[in-house]
Steps between C-alpha positions, in 0.01 A plus 500: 500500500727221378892462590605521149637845447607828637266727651634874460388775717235650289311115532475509863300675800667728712556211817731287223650841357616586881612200506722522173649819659589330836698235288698736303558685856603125665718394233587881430488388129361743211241261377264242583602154422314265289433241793284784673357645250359103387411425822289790547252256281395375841513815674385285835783330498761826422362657779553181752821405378649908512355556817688214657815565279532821470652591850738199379625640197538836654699302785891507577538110506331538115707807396801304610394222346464646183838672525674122551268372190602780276888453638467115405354543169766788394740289587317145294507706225890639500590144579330382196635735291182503288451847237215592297599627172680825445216700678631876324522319152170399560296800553740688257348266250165567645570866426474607864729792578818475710319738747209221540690253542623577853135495577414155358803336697317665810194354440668173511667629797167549688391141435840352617411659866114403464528125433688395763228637756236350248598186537544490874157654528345184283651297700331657833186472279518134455579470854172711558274234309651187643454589891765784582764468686633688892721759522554819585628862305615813635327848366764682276319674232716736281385801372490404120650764237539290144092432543458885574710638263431309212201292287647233267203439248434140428256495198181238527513209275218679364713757347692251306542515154494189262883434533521532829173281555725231289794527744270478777344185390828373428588566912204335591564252330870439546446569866153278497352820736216670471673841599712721322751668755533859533849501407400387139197748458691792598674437216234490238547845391803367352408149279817495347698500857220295627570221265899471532470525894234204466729305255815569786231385771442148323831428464604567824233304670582186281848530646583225730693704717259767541238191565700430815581863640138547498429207687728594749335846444183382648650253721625813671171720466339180739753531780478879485142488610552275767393686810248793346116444642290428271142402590255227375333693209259261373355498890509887482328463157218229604239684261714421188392219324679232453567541115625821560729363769603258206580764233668732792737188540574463148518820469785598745666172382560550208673840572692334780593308179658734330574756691852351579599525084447848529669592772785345384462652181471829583843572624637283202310785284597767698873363501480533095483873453822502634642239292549685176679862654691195648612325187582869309725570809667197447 
């Protein structure tokens, strides 16, 4: 299977569904994100690459890690004072109930703790494909309760309609990636919402500003890693062929890529539900 879309659950044998579950039990998140899901298109290579990081991401030194990444970003993103629009306005406009909206800013909410441990895994993943590097990590599992308790249902980009296909071109294309992130198509229910939080996302990554927190954003993700094992996957994977090995690299690149827009952006977003009650008080 190629590396150019998402994989959901139903589309996989049971050894990559296990998988899926030990992820959402590792990052103790209640979904499977989209850089799993596409790289269970090699499932060879999924099942080399978790095996080695799995313990990793499950570590203390990572859960630390990702504590000081999500600390760093909150902060990038109070110091650059960035909003999206009026985020109640919005989705009162959107005819979504005041009693949904609560829900939608959670959503958000849920991506603004994922990305930050996204984008330190990629960066153990690129580290996997260009030799590894020593270290060491100390067990410190916790037992997971957002995973358990809840399932946050990101539709398929097969489940788009026409509109949303549109906006979705229009990421790939703004973005020049071949992947739509999750925190987009979990919004596709909602075209309307979709489409303004896409219009604030342009915006904010043409900002110059912005263009140098995340910089410093991923500047940061590379010295947190420093230190966590990671082992030579392409000698673990000698059966892959060299092609794949090709579109594996490009593949993880380009989320490595972009992962540190969005995880920037996500607490900018988050931020903006606030912004309005905010304003009123005032």
């Amino acid at each position: 299977m190629p590396l150019t879309r998402a994989y959901e659950e139903h589309e996989v044998g049971p050894d990559i569904a296990r998988i899926y579950a030990d992820i959402r039990s590792s990052f103790d998140l209640p979904f499977v994100p989209t850089i799993f899901k596409t790289a269970a298109g090699n499932p060879d290579y999924l099942k080399i690459m978790w095996r080695d990081l799995g313990p990793v991401a499950a570590s203390r030194e990572f859960q630390n890690a990702a504590t000081a990444m999500d600390e760093f970003v909150r902060s990038k993103a109070i110091e650059g004072g960035w909003r999206f629009s009026d985020q109640e306005r919005v989705l009162a406009e959107q005819k979504i109930s005041t009693f949904d909206m609560p829900v939608l800013a959670g959503v958000v909410g849920v991506f603004a703790r994922a990305l930050p441990r996204m984008l330190l895994f990629v960066r153990l993943m690129q580290l996997g494909y260009s030799g590894g590097q020593k270290g060491r990590f100390t067990s410190g599992k916790q037992s997971p309760a957002l995973s358990r308790l809840i399932s946050l249902h990101i539709p398929g980009e097969r489940e788009a309609g026409l509109r949303v296909w549109l906006i979705y071109a229009e990421i790939r294309r703004h973005t020049r990636s071949k992947q739509v992130m999750s925190l987009y198509r979990a919004l596709s229910p909602f075209p309307g919402y979709l489409a303004s939080a896409w219009l604030d996302t342009k915006k904010l990554f043409a900002d110059r500003e912005f263009q140098r927190a995340r910089d410093q954003v991923a500047h940061r993700a590379a010295a947190l890693t420093v230190g966590m094992p990671v082992r030579d996957h392409r000698a673990l994977g000698r059966h892959i062929e060299p092609k794949q090995w090709r579109d594996i690299e490009d593949f993880v690149d380009d989320a490595a890529r972009m992962l540190p827009h969005y995880t920037l952006l996500a607490p900018v977003w988050q931020r903006s539900f606030a912004s309005g009650n905010q304003r009123r008080a005032a």
